[in-house]
N, C-alpha and C positions, 0 to 999 in steps of 0.2 A: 504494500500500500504506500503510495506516495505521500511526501510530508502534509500536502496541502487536502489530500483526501482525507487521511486520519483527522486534521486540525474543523475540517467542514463536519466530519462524521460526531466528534467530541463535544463541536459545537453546540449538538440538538440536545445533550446532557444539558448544557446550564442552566444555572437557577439562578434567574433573573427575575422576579415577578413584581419588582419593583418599577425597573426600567426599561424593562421588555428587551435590554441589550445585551444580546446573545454573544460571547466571546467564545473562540476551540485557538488553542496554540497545540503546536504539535513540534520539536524539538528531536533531532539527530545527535547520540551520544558519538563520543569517538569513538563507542564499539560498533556503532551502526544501528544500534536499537533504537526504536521509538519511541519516544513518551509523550504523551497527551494529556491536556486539562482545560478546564473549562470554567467560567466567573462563576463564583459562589458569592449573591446577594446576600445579605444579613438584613432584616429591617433598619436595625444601628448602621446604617451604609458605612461607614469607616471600618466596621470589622468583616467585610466582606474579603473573597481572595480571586486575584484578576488569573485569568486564565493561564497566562508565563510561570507564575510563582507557583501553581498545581502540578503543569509541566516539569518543571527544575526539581519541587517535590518529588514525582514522582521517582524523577532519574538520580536523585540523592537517597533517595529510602532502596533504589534496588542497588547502591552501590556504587553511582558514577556520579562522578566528577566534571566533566570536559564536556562541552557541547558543539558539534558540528555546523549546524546549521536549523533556523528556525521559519517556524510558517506562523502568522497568526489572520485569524480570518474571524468577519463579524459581517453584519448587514448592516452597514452605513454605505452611502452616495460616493465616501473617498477609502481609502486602503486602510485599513486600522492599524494606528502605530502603538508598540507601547507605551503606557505611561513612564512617565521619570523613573516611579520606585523599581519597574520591570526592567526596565533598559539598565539598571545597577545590578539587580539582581542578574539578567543575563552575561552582564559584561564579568560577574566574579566568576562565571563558569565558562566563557568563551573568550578568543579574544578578537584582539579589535577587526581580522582580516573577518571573521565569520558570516557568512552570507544569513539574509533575517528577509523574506518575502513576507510583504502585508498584502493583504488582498479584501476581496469584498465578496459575498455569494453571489454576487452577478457575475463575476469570472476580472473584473479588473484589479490589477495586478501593480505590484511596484516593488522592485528587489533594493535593497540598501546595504550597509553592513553596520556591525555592534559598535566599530569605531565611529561613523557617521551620526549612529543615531545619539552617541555619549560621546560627544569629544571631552576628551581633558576628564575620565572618566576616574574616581576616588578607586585606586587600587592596594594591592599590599604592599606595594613597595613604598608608600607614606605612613607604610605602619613601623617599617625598619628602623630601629635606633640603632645610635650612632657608636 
């Protein structure tokens, strides 16, 4: 299954019933597996979980680290980008060359990469002391 099939199939999971806005990422480990996740609404909207950080979830709880490459797809008019806190979260698992296509369920599309979407991205090497 390809990344953008899995990230549309994950999509019809979500629990959205607040905003009717449906999120599926779907995420290439460097082993090559896939992991998939989808927005979890809370009423409390702040403790909700965006579809990336389910994703990453999933592929940390089976054991990996590294991420290849991402798809995130929703039914908006333009490509759905991650938010900030996602585009941090992705950048600690991939780096900056990784390809991240956003797309739309009508089929329009738009490839970017982790450095593009986070320049000047907070990494571990501002955690090094000296």
């Amino acid at each position: 299954m390809s990344l953008k099939d899995a990230a549309l199939k994950v999509r019809e999971n979500a629990h959205a019933p607040y905003s009717g806005f449906k999120v599926g990422a779907a995420i290439r480990a460097a082993s090559g597996k896939v992991y998939t996740g989808c927005n979890v609404e809370n009423v409390a909207y702040p403790e909700g979980t965006c579809a990336e950080a389910g994703a990453i979830a999933a592929m940390v709880a089976a054991g990996e680290t590294a991420l290849q490459e991402v798809y995130v797809v929703a039914d908006s008019p333009l490509p759905v980008s991650p938010c900030g806190g996602c585009r941090q979260k992705l950048a600690e698992f991939g780096a900056g060359d990784v390809p991240v296509h956003l797309g739309t369920v009508t089929g329009t599309e738009q490839m970017t990469t982790l450095g593009e979407l986070l320049p000047g991205a907070f990494t571990a090497e501002y955690m090094a002391k000296a």
